[in-house]
N, CA, C and O atoms as a printed pandas DataFrame, in Angstrom:
     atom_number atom_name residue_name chain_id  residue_number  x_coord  y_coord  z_coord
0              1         N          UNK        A               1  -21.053   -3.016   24.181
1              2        CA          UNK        A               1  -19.922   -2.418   23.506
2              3         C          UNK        A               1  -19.851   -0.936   23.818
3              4         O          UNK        A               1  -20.914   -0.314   23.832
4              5         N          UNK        A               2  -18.798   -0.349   24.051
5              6        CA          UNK        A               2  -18.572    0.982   24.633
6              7         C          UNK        A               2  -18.159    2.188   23.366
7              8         O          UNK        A               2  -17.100    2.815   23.390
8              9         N          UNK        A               3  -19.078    2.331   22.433
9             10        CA          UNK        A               3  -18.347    2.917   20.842
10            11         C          UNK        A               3  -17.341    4.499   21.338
11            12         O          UNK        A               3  -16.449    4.972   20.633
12            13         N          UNK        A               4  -17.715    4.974   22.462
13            14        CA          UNK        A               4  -16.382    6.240   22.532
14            15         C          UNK        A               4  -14.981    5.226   22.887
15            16         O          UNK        A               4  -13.831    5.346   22.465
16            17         N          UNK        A               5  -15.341    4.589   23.469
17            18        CA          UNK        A               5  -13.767    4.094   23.665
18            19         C          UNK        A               5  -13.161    3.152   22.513
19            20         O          UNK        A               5  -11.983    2.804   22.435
20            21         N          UNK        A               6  -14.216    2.805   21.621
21            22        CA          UNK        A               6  -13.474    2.125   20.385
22            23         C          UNK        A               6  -13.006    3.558   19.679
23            24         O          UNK        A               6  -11.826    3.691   19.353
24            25         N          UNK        A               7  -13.770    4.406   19.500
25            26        CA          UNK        A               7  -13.027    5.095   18.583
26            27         C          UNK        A               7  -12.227    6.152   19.081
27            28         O          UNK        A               7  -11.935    6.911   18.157
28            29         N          UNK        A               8  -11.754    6.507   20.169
29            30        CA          UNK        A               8  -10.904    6.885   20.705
30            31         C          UNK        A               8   -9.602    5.960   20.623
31            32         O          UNK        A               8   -8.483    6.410   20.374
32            33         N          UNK        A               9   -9.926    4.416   20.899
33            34        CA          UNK        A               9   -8.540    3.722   20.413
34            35         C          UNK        A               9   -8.275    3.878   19.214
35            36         O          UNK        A               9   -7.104    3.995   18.850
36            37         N          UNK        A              10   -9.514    3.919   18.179
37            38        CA          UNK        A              10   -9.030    4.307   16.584
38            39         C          UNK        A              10   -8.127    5.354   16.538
39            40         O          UNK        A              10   -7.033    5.264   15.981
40            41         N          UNK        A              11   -8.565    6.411   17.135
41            42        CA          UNK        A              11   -7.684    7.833   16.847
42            43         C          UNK        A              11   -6.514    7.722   17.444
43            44         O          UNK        A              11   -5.597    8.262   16.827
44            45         N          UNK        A              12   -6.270    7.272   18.305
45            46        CA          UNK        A              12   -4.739    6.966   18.861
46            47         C          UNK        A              12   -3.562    6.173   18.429
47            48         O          UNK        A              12   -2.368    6.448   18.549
48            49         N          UNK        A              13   -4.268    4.889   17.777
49            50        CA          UNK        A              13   -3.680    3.943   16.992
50            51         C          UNK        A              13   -3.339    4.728   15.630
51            52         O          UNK        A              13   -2.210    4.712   15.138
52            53         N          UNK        A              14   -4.174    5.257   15.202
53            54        CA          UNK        A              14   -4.419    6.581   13.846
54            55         C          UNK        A              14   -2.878    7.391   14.201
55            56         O          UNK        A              14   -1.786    7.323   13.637
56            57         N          UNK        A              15   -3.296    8.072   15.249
57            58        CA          UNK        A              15   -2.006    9.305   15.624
58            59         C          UNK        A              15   -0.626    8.413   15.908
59            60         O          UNK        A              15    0.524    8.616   15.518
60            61         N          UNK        A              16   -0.953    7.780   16.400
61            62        CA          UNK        A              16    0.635    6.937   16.264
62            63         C          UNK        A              16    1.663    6.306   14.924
63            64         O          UNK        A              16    2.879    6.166   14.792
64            65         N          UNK        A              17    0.563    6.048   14.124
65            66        CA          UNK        A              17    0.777    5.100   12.970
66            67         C          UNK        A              17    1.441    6.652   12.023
67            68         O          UNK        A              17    2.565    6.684   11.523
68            69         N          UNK        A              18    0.502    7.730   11.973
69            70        CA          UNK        A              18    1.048    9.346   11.337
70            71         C          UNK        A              18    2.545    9.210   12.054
71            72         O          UNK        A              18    3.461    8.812   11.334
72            73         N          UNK        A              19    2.840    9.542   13.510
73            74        CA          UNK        A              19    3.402   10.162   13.770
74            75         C          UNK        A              19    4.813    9.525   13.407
75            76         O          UNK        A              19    5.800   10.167   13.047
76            77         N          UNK        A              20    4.733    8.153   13.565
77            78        CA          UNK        A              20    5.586    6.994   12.964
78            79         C          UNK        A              20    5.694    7.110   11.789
79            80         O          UNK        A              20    6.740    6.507   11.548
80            81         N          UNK        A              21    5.295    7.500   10.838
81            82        CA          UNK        A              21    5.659    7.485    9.898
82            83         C          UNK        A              21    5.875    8.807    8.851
83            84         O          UNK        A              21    6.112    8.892    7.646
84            85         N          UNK        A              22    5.673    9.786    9.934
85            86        CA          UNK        A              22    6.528   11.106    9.521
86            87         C          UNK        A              22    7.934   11.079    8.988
87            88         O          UNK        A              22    8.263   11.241    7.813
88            89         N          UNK        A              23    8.887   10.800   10.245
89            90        CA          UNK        A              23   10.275   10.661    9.753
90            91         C          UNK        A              23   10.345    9.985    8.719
91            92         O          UNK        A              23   11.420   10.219    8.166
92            93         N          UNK        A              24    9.446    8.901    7.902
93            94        CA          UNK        A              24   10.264    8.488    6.495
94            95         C          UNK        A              24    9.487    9.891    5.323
95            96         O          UNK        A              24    9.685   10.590    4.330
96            97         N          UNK        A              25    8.832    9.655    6.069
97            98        CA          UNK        A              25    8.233   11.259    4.273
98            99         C          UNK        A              25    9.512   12.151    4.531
99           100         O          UNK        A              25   10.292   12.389    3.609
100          101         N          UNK        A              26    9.734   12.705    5.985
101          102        CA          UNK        A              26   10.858   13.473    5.712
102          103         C          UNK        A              26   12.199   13.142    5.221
103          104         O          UNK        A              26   13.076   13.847    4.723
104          105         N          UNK        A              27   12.137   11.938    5.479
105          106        CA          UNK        A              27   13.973   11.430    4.764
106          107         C          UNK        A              27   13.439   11.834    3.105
107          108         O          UNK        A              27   13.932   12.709    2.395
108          109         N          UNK        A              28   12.634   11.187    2.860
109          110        CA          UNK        A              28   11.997   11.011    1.315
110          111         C          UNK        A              28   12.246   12.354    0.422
111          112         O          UNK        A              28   12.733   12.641   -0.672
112          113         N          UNK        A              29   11.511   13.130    1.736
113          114        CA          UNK        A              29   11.851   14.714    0.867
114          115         C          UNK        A              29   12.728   14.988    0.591
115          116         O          UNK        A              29   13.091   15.274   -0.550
116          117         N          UNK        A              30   13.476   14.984    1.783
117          118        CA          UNK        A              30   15.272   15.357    1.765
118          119         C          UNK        A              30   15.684   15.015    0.546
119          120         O          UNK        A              30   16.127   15.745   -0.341
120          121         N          UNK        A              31   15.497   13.747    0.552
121          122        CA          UNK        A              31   16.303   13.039   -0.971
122          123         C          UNK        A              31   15.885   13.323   -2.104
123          124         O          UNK        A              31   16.753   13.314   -2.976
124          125         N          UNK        A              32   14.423   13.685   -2.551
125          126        CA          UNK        A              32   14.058   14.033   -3.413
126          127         C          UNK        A              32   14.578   15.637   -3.496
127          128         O          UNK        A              32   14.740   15.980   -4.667
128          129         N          UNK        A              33   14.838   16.563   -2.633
129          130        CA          UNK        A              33   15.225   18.185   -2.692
130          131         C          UNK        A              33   16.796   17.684   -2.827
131          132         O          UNK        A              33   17.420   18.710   -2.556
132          133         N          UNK        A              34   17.492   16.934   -3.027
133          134        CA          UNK        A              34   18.990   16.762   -3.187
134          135         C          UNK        A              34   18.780   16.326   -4.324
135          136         O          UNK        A              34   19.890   16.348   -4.857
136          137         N          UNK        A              35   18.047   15.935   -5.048
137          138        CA          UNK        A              35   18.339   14.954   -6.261
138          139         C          UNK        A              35   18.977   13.816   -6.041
139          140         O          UNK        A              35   19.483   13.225   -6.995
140          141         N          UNK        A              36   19.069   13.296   -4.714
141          142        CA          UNK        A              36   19.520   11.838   -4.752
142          143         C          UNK        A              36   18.226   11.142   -4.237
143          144         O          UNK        A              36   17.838   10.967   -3.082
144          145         N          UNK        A              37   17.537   10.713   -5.723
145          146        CA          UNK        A              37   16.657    9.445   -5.377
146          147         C          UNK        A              37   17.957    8.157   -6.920
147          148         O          UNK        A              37   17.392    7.132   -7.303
148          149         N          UNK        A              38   18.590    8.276   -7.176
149          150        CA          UNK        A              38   19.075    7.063   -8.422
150          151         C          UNK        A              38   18.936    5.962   -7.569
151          152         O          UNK        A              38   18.759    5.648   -6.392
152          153         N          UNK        A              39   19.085    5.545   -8.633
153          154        CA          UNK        A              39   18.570    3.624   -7.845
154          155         C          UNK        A              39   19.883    2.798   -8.016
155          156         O          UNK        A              39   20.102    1.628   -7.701
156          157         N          UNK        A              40   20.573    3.581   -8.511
157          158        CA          UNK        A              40   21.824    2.996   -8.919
158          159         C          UNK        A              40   22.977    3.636   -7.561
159          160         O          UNK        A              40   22.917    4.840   -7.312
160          161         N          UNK        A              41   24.155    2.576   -6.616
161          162        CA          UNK        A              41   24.677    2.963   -5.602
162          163         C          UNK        A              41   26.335    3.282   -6.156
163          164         O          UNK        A              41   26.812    2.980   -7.251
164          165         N          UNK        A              42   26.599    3.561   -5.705
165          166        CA          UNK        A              42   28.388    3.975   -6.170
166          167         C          UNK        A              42   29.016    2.923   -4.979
167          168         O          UNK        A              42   30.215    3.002   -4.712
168          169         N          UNK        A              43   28.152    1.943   -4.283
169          170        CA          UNK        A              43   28.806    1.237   -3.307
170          171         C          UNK        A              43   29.894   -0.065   -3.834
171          172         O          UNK        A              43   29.452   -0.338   -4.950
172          173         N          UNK        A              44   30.572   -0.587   -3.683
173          174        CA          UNK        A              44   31.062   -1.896   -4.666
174          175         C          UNK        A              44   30.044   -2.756   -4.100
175          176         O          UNK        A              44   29.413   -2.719   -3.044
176          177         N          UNK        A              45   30.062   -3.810   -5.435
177          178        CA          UNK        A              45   29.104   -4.850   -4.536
178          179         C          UNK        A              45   29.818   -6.013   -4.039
179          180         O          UNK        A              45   30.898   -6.520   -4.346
180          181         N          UNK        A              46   28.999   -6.273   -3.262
181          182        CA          UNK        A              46   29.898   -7.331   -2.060
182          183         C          UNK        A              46   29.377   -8.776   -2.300
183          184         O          UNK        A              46   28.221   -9.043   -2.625
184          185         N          UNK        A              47   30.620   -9.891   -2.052
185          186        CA          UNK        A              47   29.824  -11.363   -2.916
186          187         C          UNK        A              47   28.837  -11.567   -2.262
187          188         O          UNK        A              47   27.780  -11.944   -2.767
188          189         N          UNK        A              48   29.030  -11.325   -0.858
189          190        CA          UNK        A              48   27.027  -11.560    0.018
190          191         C          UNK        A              48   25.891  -10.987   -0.499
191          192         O          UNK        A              48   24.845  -11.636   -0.511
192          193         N          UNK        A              49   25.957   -9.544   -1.051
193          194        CA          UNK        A              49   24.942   -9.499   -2.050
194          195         C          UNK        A              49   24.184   -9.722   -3.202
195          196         O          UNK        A              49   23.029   -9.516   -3.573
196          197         N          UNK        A              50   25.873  -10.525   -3.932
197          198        CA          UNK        A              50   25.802  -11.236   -5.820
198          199         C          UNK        A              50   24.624  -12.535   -4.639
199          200         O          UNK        A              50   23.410  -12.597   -4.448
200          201         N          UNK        A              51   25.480  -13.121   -4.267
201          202        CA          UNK        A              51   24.918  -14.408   -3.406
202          203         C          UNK        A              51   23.751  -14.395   -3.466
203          204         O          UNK        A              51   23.088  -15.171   -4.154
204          205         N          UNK        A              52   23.050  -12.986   -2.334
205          206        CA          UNK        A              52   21.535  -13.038   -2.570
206          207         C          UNK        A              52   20.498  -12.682   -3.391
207          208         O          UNK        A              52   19.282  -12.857   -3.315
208          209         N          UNK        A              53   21.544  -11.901   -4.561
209          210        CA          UNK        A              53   20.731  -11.672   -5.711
210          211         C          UNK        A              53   20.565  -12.699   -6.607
211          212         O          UNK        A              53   19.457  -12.664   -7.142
212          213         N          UNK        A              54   21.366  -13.719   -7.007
213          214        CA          UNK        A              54   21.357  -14.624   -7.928
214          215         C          UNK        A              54   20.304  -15.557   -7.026
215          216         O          UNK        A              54   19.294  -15.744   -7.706
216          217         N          UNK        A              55   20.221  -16.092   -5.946
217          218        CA          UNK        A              55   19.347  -16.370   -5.075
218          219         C          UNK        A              55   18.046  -16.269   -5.522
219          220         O          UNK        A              55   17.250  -17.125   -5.907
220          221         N          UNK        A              56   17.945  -14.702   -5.366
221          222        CA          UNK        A              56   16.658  -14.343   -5.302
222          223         C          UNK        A              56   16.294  -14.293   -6.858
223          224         O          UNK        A              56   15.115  -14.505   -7.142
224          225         N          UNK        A              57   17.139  -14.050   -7.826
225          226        CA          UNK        A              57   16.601  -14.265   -9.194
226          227         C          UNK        A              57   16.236  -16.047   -9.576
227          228         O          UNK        A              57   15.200  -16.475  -10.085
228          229         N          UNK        A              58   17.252  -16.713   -9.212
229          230        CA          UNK        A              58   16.605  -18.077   -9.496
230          231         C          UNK        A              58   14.938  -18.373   -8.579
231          232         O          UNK        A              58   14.099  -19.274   -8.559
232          233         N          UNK        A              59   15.051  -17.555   -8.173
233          234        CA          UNK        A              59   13.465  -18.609   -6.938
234          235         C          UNK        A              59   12.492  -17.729   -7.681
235          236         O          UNK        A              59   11.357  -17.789   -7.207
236          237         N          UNK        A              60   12.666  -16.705   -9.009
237          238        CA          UNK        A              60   11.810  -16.259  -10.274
238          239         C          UNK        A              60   11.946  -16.762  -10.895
239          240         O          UNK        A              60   10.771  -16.675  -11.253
240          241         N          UNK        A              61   12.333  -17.374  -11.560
241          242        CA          UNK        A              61   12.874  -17.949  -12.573
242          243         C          UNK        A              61   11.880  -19.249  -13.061
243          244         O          UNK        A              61   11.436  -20.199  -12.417
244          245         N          UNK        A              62   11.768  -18.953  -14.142
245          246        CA          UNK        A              62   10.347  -20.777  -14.974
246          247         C          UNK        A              62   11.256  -21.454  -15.093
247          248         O          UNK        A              62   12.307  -21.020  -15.565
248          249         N          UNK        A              63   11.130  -22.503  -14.763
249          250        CA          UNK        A              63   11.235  -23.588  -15.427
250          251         C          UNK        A              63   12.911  -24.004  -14.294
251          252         O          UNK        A              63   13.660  -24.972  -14.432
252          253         N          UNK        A              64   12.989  -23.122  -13.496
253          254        CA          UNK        A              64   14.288  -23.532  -12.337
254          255         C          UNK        A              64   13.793  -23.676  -10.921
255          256         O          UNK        A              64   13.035  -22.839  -10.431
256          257         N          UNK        A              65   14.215  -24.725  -10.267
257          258        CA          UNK        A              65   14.208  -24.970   -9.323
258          259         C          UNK        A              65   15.039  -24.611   -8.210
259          260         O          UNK        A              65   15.502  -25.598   -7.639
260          261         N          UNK        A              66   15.329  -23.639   -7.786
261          262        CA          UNK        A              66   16.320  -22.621   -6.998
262          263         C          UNK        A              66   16.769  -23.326   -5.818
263          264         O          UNK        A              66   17.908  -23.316   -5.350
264          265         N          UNK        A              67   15.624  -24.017   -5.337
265          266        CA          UNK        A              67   15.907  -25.065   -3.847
266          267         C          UNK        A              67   16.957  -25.867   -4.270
267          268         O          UNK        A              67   17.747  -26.189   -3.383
268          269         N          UNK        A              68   17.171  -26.270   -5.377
269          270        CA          UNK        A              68   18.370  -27.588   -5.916
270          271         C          UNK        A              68   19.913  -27.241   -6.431
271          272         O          UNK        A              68   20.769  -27.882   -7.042
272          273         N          UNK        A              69   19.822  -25.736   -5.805
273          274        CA          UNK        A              69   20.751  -25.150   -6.338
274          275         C          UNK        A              69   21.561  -24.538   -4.942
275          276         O          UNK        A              69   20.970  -24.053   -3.977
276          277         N          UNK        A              70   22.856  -24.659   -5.051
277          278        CA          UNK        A              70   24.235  -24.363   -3.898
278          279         C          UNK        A              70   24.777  -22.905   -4.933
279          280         O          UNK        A              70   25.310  -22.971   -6.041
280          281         N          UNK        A              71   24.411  -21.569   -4.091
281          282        CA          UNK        A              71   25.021  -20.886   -4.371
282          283         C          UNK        A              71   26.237  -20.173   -3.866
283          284         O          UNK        A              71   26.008  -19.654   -2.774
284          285         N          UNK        A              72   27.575  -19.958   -4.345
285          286        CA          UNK        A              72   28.399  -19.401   -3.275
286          287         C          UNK        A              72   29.602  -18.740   -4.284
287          288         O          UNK        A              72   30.224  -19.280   -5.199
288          289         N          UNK        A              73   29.684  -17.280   -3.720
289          290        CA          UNK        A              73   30.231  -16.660   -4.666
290          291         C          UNK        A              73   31.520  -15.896   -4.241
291          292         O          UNK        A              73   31.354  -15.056   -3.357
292          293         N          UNK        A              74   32.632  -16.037   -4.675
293          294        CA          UNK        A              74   34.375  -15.895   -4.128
294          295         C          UNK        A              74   34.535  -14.686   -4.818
295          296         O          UNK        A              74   33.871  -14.625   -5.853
296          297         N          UNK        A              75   35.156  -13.798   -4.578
297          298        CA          UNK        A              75   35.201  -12.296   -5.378
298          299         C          UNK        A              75   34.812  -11.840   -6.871
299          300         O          UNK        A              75   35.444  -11.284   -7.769
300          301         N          UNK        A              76   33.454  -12.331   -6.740
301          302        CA          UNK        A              76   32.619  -11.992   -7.947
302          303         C          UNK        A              76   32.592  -13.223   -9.177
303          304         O          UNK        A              76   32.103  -13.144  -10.304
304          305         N          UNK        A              77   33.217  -14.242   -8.604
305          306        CA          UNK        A              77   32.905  -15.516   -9.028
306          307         C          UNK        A              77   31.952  -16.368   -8.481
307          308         O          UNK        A              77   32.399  -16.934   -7.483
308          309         N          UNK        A              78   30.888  -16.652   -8.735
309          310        CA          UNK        A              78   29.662  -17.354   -8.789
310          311         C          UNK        A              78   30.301  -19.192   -9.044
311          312         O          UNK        A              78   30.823  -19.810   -9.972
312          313         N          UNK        A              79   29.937  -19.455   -7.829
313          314        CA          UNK        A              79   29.735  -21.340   -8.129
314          315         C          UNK        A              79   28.444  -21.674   -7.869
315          316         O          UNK        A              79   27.862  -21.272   -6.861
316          317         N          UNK        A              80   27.846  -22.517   -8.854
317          318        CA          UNK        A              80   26.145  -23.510   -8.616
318          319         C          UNK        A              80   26.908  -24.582   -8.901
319          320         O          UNK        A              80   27.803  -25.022   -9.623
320          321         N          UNK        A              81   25.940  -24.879   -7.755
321          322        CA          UNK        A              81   26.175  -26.420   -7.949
322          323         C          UNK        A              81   24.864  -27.189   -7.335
323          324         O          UNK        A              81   24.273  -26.748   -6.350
324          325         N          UNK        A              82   24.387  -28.636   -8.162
325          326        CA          UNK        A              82   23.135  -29.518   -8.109
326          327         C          UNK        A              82   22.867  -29.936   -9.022
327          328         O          UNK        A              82   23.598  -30.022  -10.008
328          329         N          UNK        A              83   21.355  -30.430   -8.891
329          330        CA          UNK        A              83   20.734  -30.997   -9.906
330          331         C          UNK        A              83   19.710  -30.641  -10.151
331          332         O          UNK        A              83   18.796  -30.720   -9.330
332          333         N          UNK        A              84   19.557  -30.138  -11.362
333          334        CA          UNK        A              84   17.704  -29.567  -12.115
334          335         C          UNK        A              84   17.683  -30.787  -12.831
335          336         O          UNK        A              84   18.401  -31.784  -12.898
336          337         N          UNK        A              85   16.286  -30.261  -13.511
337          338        CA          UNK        A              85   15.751  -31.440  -13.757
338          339         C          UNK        A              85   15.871  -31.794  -15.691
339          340         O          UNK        A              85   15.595  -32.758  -16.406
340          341         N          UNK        A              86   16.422  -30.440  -15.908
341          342        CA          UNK        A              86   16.859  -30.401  -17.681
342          343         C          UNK        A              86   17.790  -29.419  -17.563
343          344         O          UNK        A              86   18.066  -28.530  -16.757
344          345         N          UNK        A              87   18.241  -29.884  -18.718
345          346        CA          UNK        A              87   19.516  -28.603  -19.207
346          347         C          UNK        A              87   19.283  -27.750  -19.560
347          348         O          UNK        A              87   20.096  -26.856  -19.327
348          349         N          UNK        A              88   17.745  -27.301  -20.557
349          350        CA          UNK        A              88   17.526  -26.219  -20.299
350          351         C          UNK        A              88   17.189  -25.245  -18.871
351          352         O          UNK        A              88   17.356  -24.026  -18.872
352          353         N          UNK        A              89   16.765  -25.907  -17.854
353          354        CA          UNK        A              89   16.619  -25.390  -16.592
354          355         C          UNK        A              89   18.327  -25.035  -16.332
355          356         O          UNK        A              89   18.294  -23.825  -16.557
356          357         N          UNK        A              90   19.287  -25.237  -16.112
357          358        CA          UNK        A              90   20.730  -25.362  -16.049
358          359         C          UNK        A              90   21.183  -24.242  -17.305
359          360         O          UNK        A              90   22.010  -23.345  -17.140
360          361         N          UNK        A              91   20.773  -24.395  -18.017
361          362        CA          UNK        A              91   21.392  -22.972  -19.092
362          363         C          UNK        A              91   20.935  -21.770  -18.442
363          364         O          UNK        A              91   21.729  -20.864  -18.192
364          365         N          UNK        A              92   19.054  -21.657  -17.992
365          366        CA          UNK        A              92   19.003  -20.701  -17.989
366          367         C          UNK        A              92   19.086  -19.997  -16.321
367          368         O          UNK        A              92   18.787  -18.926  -15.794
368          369         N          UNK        A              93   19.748  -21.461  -15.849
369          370        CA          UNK        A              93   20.060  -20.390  -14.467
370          371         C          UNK        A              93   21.764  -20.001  -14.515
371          372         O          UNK        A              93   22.252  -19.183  -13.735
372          373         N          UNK        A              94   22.455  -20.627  -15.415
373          374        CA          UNK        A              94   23.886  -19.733  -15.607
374          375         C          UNK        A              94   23.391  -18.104  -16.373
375          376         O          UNK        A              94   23.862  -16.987  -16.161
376          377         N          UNK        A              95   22.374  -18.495  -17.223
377          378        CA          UNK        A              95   22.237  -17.136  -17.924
378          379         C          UNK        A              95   21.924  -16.220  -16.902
379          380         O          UNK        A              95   22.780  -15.411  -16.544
380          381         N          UNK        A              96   20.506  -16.249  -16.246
381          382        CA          UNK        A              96   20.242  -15.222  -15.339
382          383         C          UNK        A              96   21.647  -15.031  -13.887
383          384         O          UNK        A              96   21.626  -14.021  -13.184
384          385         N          UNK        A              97   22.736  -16.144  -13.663
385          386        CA          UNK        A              97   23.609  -15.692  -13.020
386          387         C          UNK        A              97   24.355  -14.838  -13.514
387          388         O          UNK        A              97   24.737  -13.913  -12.798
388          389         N          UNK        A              98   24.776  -14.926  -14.919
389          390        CA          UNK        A              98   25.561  -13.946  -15.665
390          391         C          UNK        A              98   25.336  -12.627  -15.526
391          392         O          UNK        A              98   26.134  -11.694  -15.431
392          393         N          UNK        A              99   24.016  -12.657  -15.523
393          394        CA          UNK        A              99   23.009  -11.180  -16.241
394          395         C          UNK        A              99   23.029   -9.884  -14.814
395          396         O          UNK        A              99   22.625   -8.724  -14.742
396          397         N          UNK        A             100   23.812  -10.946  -13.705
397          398        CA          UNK        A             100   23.440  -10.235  -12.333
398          399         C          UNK        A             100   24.606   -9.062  -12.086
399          400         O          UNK        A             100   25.776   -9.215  -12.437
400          401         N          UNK        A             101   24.156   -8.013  -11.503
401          402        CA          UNK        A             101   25.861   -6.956  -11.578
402          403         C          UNK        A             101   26.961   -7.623  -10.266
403          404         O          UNK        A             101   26.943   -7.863   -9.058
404          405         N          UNK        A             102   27.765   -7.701  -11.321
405          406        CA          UNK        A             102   29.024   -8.091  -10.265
406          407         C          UNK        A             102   29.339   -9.231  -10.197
407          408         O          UNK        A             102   29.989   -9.603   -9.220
408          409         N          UNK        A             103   28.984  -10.117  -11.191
409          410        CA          UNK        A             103   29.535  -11.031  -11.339
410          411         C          UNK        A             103   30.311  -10.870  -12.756
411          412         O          UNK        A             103   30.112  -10.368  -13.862
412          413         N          UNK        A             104   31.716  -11.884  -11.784
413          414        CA          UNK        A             104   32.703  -12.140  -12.907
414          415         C          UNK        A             104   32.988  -13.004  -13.895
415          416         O          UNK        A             104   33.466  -12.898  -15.024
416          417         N          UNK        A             105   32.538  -13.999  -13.134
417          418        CA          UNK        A             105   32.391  -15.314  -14.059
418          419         C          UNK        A             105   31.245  -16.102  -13.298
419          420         O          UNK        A             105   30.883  -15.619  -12.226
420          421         N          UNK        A             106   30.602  -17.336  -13.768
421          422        CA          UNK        A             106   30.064  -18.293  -13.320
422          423         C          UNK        A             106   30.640  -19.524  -13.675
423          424         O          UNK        A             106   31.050  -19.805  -14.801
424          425         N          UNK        A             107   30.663  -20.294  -12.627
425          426        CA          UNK        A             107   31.499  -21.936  -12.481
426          427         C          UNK        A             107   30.245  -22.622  -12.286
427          428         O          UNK        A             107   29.603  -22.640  -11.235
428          429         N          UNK        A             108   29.962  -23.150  -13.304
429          430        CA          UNK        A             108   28.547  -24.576  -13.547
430          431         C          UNK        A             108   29.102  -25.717  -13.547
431          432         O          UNK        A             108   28.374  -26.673  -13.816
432          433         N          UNK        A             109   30.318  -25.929  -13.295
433          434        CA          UNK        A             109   30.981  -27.327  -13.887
434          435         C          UNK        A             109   29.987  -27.979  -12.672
435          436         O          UNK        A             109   29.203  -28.784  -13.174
436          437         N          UNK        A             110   29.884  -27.893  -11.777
437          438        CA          UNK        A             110   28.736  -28.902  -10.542
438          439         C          UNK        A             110   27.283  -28.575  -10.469
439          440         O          UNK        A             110   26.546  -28.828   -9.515
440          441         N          UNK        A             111   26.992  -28.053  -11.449
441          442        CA          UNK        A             111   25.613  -27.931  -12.043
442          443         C          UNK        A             111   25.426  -28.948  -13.128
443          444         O          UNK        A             111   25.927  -28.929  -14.252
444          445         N          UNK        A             112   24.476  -30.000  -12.511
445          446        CA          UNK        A             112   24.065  -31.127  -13.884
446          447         C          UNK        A             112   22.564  -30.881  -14.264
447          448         O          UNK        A             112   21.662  -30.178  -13.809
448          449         N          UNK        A             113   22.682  -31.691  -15.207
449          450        CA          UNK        A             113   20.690  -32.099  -15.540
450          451         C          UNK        A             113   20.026  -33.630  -14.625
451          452         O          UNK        A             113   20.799  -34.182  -13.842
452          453         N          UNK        A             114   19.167  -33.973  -14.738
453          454        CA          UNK        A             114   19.320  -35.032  -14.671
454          455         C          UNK        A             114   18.891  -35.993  -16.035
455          456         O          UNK        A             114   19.350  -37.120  -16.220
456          457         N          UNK        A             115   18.153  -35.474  -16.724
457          458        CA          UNK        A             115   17.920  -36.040  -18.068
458          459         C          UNK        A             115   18.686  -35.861  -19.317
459          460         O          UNK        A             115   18.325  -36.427  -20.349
């Protein structure tokens, strides 16, 4: 084993990985010396994003099965549609669709139980 040339690749791999990742500390600063870090966007939200947020909140969600669920959302109208396996699973994925920003309504009528 040749240990200067391992740790010479360390330090290079090292200096690259810094130097790469300079430009985000500096965006970071920037934003933090503007006072724009809010987490909140002034962007509208777009149904491709309700889409992947309600998405991504059901595949958290106890007691819901997110795979059994068709999400697709028309200008801030939310449709599910499938089959869980109780109605409480089915209540509480209209609830957490509700709860999401930018949605207008939710359409469950093709959301069943099966029990």
């Amino acid at each position: 084993m040749n240990k200067p040339q391992h740790l010479s690749t360390l330090l290079a791999a090292s200096a690259a990985f810094l130097l790469g990742a300079a430009p985000l500390t500096n965006a970071h600063a920037q934003a933090s010396a503007t006072g724009d870090t809010k987490a909140e966007s002034n962007q509208p939200v777009t149904d491709t994003w309700i889409t992947t947020k309600v998405k991504s909140e059901l595949a958290t969600t106890d007691g819901v099965k997110s795979m059994d669920i068709d999400v697709k959302t028309v200008d801030g109208v939310v449709t599910l549609t499938g089959v869980l396996p109780t109605k409480i699973a089915v209540k509480k994925a209209i609830a957490v669709t509700r709860s999401i920003k930018g949605v207008k309504h939710v359409d469950a009528s093709g959301l069943k139980a099966k029990a």
